[in-house]
C-alpha positions as CSV (number, residue, x, y, z in Angstrom):
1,X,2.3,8.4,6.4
2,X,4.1,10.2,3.9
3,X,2.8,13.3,1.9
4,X,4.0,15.0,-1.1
5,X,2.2,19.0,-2.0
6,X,3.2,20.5,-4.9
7,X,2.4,24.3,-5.1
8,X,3.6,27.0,-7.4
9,X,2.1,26.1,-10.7
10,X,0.3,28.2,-13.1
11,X,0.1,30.1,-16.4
12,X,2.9,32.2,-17.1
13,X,4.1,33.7,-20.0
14,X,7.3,32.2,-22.4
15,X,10.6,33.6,-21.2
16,X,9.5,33.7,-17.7
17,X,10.2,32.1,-14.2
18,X,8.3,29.6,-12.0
19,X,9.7,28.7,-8.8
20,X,7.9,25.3,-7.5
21,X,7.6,23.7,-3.8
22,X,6.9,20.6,-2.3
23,X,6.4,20.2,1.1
24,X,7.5,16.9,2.5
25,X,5.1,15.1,5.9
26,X,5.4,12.6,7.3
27,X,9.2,11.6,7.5
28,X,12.4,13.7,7.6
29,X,13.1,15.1,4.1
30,X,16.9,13.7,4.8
31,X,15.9,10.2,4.4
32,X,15.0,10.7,0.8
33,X,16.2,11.7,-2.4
34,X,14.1,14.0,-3.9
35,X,12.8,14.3,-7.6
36,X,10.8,16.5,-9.9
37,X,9.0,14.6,-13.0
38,X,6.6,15.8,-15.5
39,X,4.2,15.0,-17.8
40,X,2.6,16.6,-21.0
41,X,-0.5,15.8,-22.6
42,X,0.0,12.5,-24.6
43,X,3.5,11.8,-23.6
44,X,5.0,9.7,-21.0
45,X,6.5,11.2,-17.1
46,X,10.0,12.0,-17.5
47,X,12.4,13.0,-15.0
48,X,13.5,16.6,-14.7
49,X,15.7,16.8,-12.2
50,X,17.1,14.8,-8.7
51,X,18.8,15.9,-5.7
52,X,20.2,12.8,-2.9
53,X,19.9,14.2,0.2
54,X,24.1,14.9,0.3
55,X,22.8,17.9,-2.1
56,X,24.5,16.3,-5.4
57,X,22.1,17.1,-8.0
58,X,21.0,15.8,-11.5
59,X,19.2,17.9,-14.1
60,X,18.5,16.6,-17.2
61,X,20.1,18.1,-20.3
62,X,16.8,19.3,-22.0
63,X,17.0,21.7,-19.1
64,X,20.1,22.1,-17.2
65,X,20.6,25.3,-18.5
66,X,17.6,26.9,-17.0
67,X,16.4,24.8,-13.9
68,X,17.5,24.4,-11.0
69,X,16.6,21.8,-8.0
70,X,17.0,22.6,-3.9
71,X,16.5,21.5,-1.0
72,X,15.6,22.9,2.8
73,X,16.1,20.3,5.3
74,X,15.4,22.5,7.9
75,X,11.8,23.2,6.0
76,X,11.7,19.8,4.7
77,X,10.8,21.2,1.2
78,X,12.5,21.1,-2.2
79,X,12.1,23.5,-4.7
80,X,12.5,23.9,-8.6
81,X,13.5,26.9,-10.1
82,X,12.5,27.2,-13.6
83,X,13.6,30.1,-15.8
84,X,13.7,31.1,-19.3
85,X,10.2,28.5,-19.6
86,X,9.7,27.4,-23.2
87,X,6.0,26.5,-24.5
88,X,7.5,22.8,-24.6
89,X,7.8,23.1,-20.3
90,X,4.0,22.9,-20.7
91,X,3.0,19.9,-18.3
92,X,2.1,18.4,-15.0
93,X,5.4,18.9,-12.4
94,X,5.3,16.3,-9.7
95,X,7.1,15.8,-6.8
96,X,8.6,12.3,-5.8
97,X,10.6,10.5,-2.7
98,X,12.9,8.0,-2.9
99,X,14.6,5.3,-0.4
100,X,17.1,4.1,-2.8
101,X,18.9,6.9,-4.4
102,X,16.6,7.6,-6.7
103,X,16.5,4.1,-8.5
104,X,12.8,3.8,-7.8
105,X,10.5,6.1,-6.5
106,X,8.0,5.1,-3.4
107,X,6.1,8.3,-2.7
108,X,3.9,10.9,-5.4
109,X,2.7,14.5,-5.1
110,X,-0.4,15.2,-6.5
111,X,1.1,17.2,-9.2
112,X,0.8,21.1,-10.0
113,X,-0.1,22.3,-13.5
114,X,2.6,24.8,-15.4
115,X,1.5,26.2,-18.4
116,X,3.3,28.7,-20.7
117,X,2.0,30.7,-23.1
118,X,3.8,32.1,-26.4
């Protein structure tokens, strides 16, 4: 079975950094491409950013310029590197797997709360 953990959430001040984690179980992180969603109170989950499992990324434009997405085959975790966070990052990060390039997405993290404070 597959599993999704988000860690590195939390409150941190605006102008800051957060680096997040999830740790993949279950299957080898290579078979999936990876994403990072979120969702603030009373809006919809958007994507952030995606990374296929040949490393080609996608970050959306909202924040290109300030996060990043990785991945560690080897630790079968992917990361997201946030930086310069806005009060408008505020929101629930989650983790997602894909088996077809990112077109759908079969497995969810629990989610990991990032809040930032002016």
């Amino acid at each position: 079975q597959v599993q999704l953990v988000e860690s590195g959430g939390g409150l941190v001040q605006a102008g800051g950094s957060l680096r997040l984690s999830c740790a993949v179980s279950g299957r080898s992180l290579n078979m999936f491409t990876m994403a990072w969603f979120r969702q603030a109170p009373g809006q919809e989950r958007e994507l952030v950013a995606r990374i296929r499992a040949t490393g080609s990324t996608y970050i959306v434009n909202l924040v290109k310029d300030r996060f990043t997405i990785s991945r560690d085959n080897a630790r079968n975790t992917v990361y997201l590197q946030m930086s310069s966070l806005k009060r408008e990052d505020t929101a629930v990060y989650y983790c997602a797997a894909s088996m077809d390039l990112g077109i759908s997405y079969n497995f969810w993290g629990q989610g990991t709360q990032v809040t930032v404070s002016s």
